[in-house]
Structure formats: structure tokens, C-alpha cells
DONU-224924 format. One record per atom (N, C-alpha, C): x, y, z. Coordinates in steps of 0.001 Angstrom, whole numbers, plus 500000, padded with zeros to 6 digits. Atoms other than C-alpha are relative to their C-alpha. Last residue first. Layout:
XYZ/...
This chain:
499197499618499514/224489392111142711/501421500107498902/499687498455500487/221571392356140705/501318500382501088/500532499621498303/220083388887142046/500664501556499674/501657499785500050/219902387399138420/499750500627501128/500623499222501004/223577388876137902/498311499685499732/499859498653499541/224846387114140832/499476501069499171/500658499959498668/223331383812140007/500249501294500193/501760499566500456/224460384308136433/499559500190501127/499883499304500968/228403384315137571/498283500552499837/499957498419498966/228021381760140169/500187501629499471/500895499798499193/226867379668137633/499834500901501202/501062499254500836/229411380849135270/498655499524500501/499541498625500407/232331379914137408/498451501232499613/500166499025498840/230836376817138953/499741501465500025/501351500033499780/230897375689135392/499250500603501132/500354499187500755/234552376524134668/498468500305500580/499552498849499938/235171374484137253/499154501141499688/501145499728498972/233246371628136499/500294501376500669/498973500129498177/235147371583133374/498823500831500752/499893498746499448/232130371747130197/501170499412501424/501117499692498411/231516369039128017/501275501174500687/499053498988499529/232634368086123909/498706500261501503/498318499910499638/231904365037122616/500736501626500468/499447500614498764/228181364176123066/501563500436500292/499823501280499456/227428366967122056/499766498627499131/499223501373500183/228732369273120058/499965498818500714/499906499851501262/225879372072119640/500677498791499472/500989500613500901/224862371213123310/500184499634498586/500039500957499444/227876372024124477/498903498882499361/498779500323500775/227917375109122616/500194498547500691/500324500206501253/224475376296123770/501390499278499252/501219501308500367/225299375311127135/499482499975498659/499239501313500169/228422377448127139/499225498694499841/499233500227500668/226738380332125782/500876498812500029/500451500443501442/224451380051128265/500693499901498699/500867501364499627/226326380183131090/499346499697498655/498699501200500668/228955383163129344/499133498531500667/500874501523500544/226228385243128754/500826499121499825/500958499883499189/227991388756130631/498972499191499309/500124500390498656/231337387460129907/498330500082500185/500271498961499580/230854386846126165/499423499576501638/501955499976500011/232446383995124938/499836501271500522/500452498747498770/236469383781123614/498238500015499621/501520500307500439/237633380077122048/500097501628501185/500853498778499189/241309379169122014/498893500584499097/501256498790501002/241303375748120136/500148501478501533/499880499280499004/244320372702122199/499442501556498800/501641500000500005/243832369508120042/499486501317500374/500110499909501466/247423368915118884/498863500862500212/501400498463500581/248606370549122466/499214499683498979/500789500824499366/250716367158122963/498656500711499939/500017500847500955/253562368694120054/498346498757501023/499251500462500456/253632372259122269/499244498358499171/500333501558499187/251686374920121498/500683498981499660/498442501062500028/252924378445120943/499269498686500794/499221501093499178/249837380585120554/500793499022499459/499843501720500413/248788383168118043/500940499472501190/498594500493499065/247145386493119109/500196499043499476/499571501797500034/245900388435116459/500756498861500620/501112499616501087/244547391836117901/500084498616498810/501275500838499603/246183391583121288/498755499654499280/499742500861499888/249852392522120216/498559498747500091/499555500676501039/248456395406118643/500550498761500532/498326499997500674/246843396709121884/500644499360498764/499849498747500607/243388397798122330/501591499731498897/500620500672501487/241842394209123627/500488501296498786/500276499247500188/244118394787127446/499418499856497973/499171500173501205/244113391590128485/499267501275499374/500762499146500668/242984391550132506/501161500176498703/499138499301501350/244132388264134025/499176501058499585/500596498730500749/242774386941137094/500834501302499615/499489498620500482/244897383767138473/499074501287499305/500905499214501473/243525380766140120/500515501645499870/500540499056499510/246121378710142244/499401500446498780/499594499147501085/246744375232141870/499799501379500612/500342498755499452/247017372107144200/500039501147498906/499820498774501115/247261368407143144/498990501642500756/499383498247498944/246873366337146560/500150500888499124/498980499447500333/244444363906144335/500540500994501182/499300501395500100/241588361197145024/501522500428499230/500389500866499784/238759363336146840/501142498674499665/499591500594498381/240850366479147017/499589498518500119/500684500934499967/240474366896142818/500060499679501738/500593499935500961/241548370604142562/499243499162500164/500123500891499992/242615371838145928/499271499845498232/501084500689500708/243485375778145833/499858498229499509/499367501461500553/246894377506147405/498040498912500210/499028500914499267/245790381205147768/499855498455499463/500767500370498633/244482383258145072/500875499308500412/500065500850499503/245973385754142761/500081499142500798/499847501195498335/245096388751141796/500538498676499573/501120498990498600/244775391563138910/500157499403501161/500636500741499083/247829389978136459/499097501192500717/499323500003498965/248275391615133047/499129499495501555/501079499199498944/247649390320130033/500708500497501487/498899499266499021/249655389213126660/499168500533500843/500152498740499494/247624386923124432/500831500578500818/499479499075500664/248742384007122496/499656501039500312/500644499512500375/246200381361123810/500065500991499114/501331500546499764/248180378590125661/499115500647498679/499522501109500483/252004379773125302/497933499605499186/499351499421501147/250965383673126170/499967498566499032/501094500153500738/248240381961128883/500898500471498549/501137500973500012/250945379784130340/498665500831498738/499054500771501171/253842382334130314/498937499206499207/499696499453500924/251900384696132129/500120499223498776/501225499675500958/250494382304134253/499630500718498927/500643501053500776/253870380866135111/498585500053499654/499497500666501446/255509383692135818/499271499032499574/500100499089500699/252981384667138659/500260499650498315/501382499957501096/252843381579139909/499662501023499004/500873498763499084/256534382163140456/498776499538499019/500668498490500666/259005379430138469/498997500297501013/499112498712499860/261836377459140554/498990500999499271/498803500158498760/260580374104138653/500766501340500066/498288500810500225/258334374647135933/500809500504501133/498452498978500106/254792375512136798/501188499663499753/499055500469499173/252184373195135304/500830501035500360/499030500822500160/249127374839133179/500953499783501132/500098500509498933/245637376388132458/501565499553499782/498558500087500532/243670378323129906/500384499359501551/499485498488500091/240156377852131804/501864499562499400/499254499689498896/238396374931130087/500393501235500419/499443498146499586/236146373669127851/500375500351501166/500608499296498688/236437369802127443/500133501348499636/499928498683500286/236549367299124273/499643500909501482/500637499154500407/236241363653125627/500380501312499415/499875501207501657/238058360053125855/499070501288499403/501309499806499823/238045361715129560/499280498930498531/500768501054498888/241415360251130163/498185499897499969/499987501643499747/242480361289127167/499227499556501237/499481500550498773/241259365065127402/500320498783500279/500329501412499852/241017366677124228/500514499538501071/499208501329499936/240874370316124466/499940498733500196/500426501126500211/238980373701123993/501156498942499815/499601501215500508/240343376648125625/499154498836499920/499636501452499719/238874379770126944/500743499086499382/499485500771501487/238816383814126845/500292498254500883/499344501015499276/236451385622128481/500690499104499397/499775501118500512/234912388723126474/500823498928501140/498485500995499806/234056392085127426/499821498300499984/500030500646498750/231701394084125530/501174498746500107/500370501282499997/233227396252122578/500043499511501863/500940499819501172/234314400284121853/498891498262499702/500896498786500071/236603400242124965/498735500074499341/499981498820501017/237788396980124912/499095501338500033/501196498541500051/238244394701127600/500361500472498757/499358499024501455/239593390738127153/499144501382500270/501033499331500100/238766388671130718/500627500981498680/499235499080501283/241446385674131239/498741500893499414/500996499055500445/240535383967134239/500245500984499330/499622498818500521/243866381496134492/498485500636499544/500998500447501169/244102378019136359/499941501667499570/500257499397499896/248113377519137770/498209500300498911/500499499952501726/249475374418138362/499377501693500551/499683500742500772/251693372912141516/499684500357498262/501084500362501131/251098374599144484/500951499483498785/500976498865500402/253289373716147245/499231500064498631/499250499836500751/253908370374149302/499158501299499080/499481498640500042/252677370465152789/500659500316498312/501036499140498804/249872367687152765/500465501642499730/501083500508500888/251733365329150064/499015501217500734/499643498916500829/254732365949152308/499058499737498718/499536498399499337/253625364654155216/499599500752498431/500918499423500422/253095361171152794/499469501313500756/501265500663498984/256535360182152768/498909500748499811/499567501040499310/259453360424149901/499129499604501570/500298500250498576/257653362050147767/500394499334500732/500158501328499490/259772363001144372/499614500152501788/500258500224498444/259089366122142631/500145498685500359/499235499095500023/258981367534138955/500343499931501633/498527499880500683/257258365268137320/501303500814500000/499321500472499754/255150363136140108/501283500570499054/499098499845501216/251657364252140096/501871500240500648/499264498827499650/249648362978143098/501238499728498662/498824499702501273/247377360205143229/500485501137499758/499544498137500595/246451359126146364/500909500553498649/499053499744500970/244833355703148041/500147501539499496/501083499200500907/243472355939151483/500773500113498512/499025499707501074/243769353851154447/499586500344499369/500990500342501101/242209354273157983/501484500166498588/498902500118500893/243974354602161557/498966499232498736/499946501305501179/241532355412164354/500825500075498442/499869498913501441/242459357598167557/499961498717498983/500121501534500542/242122357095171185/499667500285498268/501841500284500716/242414360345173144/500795498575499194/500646499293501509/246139359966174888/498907499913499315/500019499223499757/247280358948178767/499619500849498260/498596499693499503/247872355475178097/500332501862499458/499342501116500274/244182355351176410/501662500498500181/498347499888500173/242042358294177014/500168498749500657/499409498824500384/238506358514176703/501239500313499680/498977500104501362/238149355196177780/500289500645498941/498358500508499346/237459355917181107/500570499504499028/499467499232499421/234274357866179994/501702499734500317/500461499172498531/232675355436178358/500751500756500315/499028498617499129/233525355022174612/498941500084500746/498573500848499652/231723351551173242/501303500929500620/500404500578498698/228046352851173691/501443499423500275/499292500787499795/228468355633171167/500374499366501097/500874501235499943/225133357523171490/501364498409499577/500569500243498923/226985360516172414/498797498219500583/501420499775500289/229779360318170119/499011499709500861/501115500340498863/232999361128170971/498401499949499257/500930499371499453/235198361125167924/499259499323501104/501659500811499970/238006358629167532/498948501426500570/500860500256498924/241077361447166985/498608499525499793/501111498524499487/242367361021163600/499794499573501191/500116500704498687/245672358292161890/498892501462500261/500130498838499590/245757358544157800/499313499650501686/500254499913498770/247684355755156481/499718501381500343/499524499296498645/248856356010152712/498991500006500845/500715500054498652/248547354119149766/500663501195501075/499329500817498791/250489355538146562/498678499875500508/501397499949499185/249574356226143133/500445499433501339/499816501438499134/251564358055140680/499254499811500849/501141499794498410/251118360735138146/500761498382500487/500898499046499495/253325362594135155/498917499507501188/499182499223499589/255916359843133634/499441501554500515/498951499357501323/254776357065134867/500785501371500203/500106498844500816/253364355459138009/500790500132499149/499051500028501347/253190352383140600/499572501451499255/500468501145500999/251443351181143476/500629499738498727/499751499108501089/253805352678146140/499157498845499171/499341500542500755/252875351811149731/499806500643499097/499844501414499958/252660352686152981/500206499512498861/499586500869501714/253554356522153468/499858498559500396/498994501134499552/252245357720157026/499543499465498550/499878500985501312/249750360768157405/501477499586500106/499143500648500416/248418362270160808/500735499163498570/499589501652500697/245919364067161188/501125499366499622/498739500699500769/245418367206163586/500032498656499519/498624500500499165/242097368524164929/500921499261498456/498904500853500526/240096370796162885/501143499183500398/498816500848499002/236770371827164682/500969498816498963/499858501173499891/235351375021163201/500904499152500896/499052501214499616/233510377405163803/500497499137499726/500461501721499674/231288379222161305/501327499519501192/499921501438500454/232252382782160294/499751499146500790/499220500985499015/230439386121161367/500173498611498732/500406501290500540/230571389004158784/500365498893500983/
């Protein structure tokens, strides 16, 4: 399989200011310094000004950043770049021998959205915990099932455009045989009020989510996520791969 080239030179980031935050996000400025590209029809780089006291010539831009704040303090914006994952999102697939397999989700109210969303079970790690642990814990708390892990991925951007929040995605297999897995009840805590586990059927889980979307709209919509999920999902199943 050939990959693409790329060209990633080094950026620089430089804390400037703090706007303010509570008790889960904050918003700083920060300075991000890049090498000025060459461009060929750029008439203001000639040749001899390629380099400036012996270094390419490099432009300094600002960028606001909101970055969750409850278990971490930034003291420059480096560490906004290197800091590690943070949440974990959870593909929770139910088998059963005698039944097709199922995907299990969450419905929840999202303040900020002022909306209802479907989601993948999902949550924060607590300080010192293993993604591992914490997807366990997460979908047991979340959904009340017990599963066991199949993978999980490397360190995953959620919002990049106006967050450093990082997660990794987990794939859960929940075995549907077991007595624990036959009424699960979740532990939710007092912010959860809203928080419905919901299982669709994997192999119509696009449509199923558009018919259910539909059913409650305007107030309930789909994570873009999720959505990816089950478009790339059908796509592969209209092409028979």
C-alpha cells in the first residue's frame, strides 16, 4: 500500500493569554510560530530572503484553545500539543448466538447543544487510570454491561479546530449469553439525569439512526462521529467488502 508524503515541519507554540474558565474547560490564546512557505508566485521572497540571520523566515499567528482543565493545569502551550489522552469513546457490539448483533448507544442531553444527541457510550479518565480501565468502567457505569476489550486506538483528536481534547476509541465485544448481560442497569451519576442506553442493529444501524432522528426531531441529532461510523459502515456493505 503506498502512502502520500508528507511535509510536516515543526511549530512552535507560546502561551499568551488566559481568558478565563470553570470547573471543566478553559480558554487560552496562544502563538503558533511556522516556516513562511515558498511560494512560487510570491513576489516578496527572492532568493536572499530565504533566510534571515541565518534561519528560514517564519510567521507568528494567534489562535484561541479550549482545552479541558479538571484534572490538569497548563502551564504553557507545548503542553497542550504533548499532553495525553484524556476521554475514552467506546464501540460496544452485543453477540448472541441465537440473535443478530446489536450496537449499543446512549441518548443524552447536551447543554451546550440545547439538544438530545446519540452517541457512543463515552467518558473522562480519572487521574492515574489506563484507557483500558476507564472504558471498562465507563461503559459498566454508562450502560450496565460487562465486555471485553478487542483494540484500542492510538491518541485521537476530537474537536482539533477549537480543542486539544484527545480520546481514544475502544472496541468492546459484550458477550449477550451471560447473566450479567441480560438486564444490565447502569450507575449514573446525579448530571447523567438524561443519559437512555439504546441498542440498534449493527447491520442497519444508518438507517435506523435516521429513522429515529427523524422520529424526534427537532430535538434529538446524531454525533458526527457516530455518523461517520455508520456511513462508513453502509458504504462497505454496499460495496460487499
Amino acid at each position: 500500500m503506498a502512502l502520500p508524503t508528507l511535509h510536516l515541519p515543526d511549530v512552535d507554540l507560546r502561551y499568551k493569554r488566559h481568558y478565563g474558565g470553570g470547573n471543566w474547560l478553559d480558554l487560552i490564546e496562544i502563538d503558533y510560530t511556522y516556516p513562511r512557505p515558498f511560494l512560487v508566485n510570491d513576489k516578496s521572497l527572492s532568493n536572499e530572503t530565504l533566510v534571515e540571520n541565518g534561519k528560514a523566515p517564519t510567521i507568528t499567528r494567534s489562535y484561541e484553545v479550549c482545552y479541558r482543565c479538571h484534572n490538569k493545569n497548563v502551564v504553557d502551550a507545548q503542553e497542550l500539543a504533548e499532553e495525553e489522552v484524556e476521554a475514552a469513546d467506546i464501540i460496544a457490539l452485543i453477540k448472541h448466538p441465537q440473535q443478530p448483533p446489536q450496537i449499543v448507544l446512549v441518548v443524552q442531553f447536551r447543554p451546550a447543544t440545547g439538544l438530545y444527541t446519540i452517541e457512543w457510550p463515552s467518558g473522562l479518565l480519572d487521574p492515574n487510570e489506563t484507557i483500558q480501565a476507564a472504558t471498562l468502567r465507563e461503559l459498566k457505569e454508562e450502560t450496565g454491561y460487562d465486555g471485553k476489550i478487542l483494540s484500542v486506538s492510538s491518541a485521537l483528536t476530537c474537536e482539533p479546530g477549537m480543542s486539544s481534547s484527545r480520546c481514544c476509541v475502544a472496541q468492546v465485544e459484550i458477550d449477550g449469553t451471560l447473566p450479567c448481560n441480560k438486564n444490565p442497569q447502569p450507575c449514573l451519576e446525579a448530571d447523567e439525569w438524561s443519559l437512555q442506553t439504546i441498542t440498534l442493529p449493527f447491520h442497519q444501524l444508518l438507517p435506523s439512526l435516521q429513522a429515529l432522528t427523524k422520529r424526534y426531531h427537532p430535538k434529538l441529532v446524531i454525533d458526527s462521529r457516530l455518523y461517520n461510523y455508520a456511513v462508513g459502515l453502509a458504504t462497505a456493505q454496499g460495496l460487499g467488502v
